[in-house]
N, C-alpha and C positions, 0 to 999 in steps of 0.2 A: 513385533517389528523392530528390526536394530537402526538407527538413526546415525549420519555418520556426524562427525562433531566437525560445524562447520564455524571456522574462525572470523568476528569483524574486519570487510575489510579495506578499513580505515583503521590508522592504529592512535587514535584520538583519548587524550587522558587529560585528567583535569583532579581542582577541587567540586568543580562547577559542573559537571559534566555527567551525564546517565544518559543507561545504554539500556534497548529492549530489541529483541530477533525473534524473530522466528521463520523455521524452515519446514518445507515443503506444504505450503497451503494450498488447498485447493480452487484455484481459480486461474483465471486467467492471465497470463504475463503479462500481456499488452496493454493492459486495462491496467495492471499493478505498478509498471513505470510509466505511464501517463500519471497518473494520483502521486506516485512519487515525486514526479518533475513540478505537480501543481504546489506539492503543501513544503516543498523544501523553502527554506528560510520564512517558513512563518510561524507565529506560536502557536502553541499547542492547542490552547483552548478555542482560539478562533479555525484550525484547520479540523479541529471535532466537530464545530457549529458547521461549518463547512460541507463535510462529509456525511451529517442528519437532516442536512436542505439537500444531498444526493438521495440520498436513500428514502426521501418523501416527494422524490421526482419533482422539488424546487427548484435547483439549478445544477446547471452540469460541470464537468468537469471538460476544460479545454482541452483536445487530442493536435497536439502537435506534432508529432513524429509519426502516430498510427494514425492517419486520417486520411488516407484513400478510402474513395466511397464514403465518408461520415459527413450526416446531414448537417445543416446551419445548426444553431441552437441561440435563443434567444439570453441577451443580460449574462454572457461570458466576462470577466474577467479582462482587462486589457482590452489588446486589438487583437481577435479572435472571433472563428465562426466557425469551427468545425467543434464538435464536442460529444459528450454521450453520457449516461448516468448508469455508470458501474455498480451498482448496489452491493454486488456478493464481495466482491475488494473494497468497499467505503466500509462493510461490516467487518473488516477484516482488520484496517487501519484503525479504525477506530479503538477495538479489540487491542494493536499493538501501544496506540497513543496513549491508554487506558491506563496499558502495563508500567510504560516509560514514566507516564505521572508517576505512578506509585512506589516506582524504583529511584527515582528522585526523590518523592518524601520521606523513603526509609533511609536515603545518604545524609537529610538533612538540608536536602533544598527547598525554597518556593516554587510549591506546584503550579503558584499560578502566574509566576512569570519565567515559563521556560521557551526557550526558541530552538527551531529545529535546524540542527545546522549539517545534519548528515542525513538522507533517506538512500537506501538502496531496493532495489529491487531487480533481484534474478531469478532466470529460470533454473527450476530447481529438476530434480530428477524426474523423467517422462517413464510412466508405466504404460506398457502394454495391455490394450485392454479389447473387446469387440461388441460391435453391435449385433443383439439377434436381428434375423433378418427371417422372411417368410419360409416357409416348407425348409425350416430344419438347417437353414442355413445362416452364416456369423460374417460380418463384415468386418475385419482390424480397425483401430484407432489407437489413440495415444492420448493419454492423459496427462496433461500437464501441470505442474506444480511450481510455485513461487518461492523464494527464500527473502525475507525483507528482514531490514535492519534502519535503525531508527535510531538516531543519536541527538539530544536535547543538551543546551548549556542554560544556565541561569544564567538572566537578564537583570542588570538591576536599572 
């Protein structure tokens, strides 16, 4: 499969500074810029802890934008009451946060005092795909994919 080469897009440079992307994952968009609006400007290490109290159904992640129909959720963050607990995009940031550390320790940074000062998250390319359906028949759908991008500075 050919991938097309998608550019950061924030043009953000530094001594200080490491970058981690990734495109077309598979999950949900909506759920992927909610988790981006949540962990933008905070450090890495605390948005990781963060994202494994998601994913052990601890505490959720506030939906500010996507929050028609989304139930209350208890010990949110702020002043918030709508929220939900993304697991397959908490595995997936976490995944990108992982990379971003380790691309910061090969520049020569402090892993462990870096802050995130850029999160993106778009919708990436929708494939055409179907559901079967009983006596021989297929329903359309569309599968949707994410491009995230993640940009950390050292803190001193």
């Amino acid at each position: 499969m050919y991938m097309a080469r998608i550019d950061y897009s924030q043009k953000i440079s530094g001594d200080t500074i490491a970058k981690a992307k990734a495109n077309e994952l598979n999950m949900s968009p909506k759920h992927s810029i909610e988790i981006a609006t949540f962990i933008r400007h905070q450090h890495v290490n605390d948005a990781i802890a963060y994202l494994n109290e998601v994913i052990g159904l601890k505490k959720a992640i506030p939906f500010r934008r996507f929050n028609r129909n989304v139930a209350h959720k208890r010990g949110l963050p702020g002043d918030w009451d709508a929220g939900r607990y993304p697991v397959k995009a908490s595995k997936a940031y976490i995944r990108i946060l992982e990379s971003v550390k380790k691309n910061a320790e090969y520049i020569g940074l402090d892993a462990d005092n870096l802050e995130i000062i850029h999160v993106s998250a778009n919708r990436g390319r929708a494939q055409k795909s179907f559901f079967p359906r009983a006596m021989g028949r297929a329903t359309p759908k569309v599968r949707e994919s994410v491009n995230i991008e993640i940009v950390v500075r050292e803190v001193s």
